[in-house]
Rosetta silent file (secondary structure, phi, psi, omega in degrees, C-alpha in Angstrom):
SEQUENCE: XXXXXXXXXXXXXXXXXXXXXXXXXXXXXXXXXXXXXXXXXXXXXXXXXXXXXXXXXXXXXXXXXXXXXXXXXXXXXXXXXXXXXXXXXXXXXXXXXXX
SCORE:     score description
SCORE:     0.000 S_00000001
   1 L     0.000  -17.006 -164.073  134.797   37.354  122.205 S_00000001
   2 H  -127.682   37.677  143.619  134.381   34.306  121.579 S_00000001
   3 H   -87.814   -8.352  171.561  138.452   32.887  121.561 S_00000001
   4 H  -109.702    4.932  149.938  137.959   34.008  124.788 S_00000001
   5 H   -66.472  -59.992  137.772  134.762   32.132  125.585 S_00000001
   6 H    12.587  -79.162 -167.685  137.267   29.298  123.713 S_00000001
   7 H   -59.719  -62.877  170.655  139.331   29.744  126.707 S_00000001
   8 H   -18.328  -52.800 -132.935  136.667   29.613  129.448 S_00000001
   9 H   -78.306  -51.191 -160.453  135.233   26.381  127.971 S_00000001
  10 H   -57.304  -53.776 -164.247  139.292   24.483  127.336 S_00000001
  11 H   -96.144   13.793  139.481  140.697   25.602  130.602 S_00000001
  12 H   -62.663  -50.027 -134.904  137.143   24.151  132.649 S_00000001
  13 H   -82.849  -20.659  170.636  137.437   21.178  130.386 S_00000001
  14 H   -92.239  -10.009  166.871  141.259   20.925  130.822 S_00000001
  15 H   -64.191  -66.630  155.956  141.152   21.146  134.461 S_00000001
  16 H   -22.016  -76.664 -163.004  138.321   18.572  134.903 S_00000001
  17 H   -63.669  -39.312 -179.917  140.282   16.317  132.439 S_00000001
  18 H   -58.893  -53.434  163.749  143.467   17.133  134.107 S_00000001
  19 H   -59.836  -70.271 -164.529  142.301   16.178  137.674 S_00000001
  20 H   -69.732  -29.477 -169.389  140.503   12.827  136.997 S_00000001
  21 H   -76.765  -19.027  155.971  143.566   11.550  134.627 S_00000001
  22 H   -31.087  -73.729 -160.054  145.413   12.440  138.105 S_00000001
  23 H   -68.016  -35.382  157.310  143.303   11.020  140.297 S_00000001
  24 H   -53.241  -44.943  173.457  143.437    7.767  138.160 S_00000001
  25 L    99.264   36.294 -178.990  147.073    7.957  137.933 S_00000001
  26 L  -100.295   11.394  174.031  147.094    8.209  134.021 S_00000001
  27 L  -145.322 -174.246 -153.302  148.980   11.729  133.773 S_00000001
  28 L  -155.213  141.762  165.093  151.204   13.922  135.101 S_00000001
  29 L  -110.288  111.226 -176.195  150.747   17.841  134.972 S_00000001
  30 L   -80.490   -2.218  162.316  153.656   18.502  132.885 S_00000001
  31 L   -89.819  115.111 -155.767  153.359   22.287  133.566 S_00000001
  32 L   -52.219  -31.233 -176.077  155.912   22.861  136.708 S_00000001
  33 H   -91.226  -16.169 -172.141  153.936   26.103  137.728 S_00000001
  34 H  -114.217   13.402 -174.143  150.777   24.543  137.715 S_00000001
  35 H  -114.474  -72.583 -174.466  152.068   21.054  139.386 S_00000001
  36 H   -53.523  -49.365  160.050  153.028   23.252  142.225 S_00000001
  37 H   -74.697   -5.533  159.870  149.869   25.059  142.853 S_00000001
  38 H   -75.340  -28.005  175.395  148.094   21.281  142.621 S_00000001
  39 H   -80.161    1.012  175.712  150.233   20.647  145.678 S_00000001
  40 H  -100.541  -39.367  152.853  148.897   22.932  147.176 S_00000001
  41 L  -160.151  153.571 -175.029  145.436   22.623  146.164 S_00000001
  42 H   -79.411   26.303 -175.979  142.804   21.643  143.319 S_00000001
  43 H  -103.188  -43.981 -170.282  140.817   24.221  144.668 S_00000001
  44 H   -89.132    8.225  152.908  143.295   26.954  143.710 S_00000001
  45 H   -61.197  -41.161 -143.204  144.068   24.971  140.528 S_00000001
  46 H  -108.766  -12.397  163.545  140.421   24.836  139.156 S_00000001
  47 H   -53.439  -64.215  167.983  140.385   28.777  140.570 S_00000001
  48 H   -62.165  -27.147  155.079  143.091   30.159  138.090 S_00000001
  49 H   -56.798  -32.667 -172.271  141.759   27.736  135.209 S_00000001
  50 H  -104.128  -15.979 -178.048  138.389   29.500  135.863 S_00000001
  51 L  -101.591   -2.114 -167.988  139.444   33.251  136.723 S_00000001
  52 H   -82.724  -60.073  152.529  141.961   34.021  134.395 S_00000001
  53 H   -46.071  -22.837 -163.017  139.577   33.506  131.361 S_00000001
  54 H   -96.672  -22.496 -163.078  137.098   35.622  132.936 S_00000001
  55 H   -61.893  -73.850  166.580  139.566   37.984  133.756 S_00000001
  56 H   -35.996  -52.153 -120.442  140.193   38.025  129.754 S_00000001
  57 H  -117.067  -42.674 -160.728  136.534   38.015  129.133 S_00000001
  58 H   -89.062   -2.691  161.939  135.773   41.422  131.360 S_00000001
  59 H   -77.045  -60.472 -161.207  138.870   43.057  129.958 S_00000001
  60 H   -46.475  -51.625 -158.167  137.591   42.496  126.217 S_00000001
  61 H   -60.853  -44.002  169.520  134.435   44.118  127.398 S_00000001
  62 H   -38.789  -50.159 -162.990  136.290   47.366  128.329 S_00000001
  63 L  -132.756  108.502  173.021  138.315   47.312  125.330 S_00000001
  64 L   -77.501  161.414 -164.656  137.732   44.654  122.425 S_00000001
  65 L   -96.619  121.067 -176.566  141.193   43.185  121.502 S_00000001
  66 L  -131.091  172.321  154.066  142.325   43.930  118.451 S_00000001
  67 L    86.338 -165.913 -162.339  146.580   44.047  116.558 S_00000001
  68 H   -49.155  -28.239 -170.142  148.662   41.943  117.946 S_00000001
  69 H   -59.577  -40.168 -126.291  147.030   41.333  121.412 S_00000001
  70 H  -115.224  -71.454  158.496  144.312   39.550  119.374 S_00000001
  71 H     8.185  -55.724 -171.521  147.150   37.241  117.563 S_00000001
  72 H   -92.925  -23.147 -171.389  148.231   36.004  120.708 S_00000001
  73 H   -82.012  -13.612  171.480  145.128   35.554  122.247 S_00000001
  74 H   -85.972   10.322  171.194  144.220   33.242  119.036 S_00000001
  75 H   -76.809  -67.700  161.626  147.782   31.786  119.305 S_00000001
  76 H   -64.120  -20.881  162.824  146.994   30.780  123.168 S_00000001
  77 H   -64.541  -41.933  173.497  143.465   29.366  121.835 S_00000001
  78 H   -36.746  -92.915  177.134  145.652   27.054  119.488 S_00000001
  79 H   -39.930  -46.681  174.565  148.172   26.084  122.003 S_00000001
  80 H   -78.929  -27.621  150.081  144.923   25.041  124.447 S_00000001
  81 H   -26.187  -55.285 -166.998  143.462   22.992  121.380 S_00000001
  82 H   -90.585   39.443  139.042  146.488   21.273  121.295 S_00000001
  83 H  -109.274  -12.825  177.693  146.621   20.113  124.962 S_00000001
  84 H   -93.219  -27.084  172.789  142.914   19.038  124.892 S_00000001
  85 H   -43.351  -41.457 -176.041  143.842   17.165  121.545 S_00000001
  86 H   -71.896  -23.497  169.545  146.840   15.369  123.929 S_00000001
  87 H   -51.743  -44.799  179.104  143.758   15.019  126.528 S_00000001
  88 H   -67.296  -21.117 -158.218  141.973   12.933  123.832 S_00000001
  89 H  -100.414  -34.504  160.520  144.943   10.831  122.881 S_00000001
  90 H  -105.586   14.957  147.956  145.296    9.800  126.495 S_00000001
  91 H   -67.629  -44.101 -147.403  141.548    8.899  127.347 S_00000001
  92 H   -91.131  -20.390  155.044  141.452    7.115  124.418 S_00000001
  93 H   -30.335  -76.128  150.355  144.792    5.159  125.212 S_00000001
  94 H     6.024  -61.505 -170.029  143.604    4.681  128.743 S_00000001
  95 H   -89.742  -37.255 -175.026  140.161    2.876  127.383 S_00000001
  96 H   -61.184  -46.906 -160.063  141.979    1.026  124.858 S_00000001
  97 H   -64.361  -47.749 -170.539  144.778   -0.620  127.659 S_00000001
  98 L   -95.493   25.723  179.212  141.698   -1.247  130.183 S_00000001
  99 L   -99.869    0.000    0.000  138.866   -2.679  127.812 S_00000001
């Protein structure tokens, strides 16, 4: 349960982060499918960041995830590490260039 709490927290916190280095105009959303629903809106951006995990979180309760399913979901836990790690590397760029 709680790589998929993991997810909840990363894909709020990568959304958030994801929107303001937008709205500054220090990123890019390098995923093509998820660039496309921002044109259409951050509403249905910060929707699918937030329902998807929960989605995950009220399946485990049915069923806990175990075998391979449970691989991948600590695989996609990883893989969101490593985009809030690239989150960190361009705040702290950001504050270095404008300090």
């Amino acid at each position: 349960m709680r790589f998929c709490l993991f997810l909840l927290a990363a894909g709020i916190l990568d959304a958030v982060l994801t929107h303001l280095g937008m709205a500054f105009g220090i990123v890019e959303e390098a995923n093509p499918m998820m660039k496309i629903v921002i044109e259409k809106s951050w509403s249905y951006f910060y929707f699918i960041k937030i329902f998807l995990p929960l989605i995950l979180l009220g399946i485990y309760f049915l069923r806990p995830i175990k075998g391979r399913i449970r691989i991948l979901l600590v695989s996609a836990c990883v893989l969101y590490l490593s985009v809030l790690v690239y989150h960190l590397v361009w705040m702290v760029l950001y504050l270095n260039i404008s300090v």
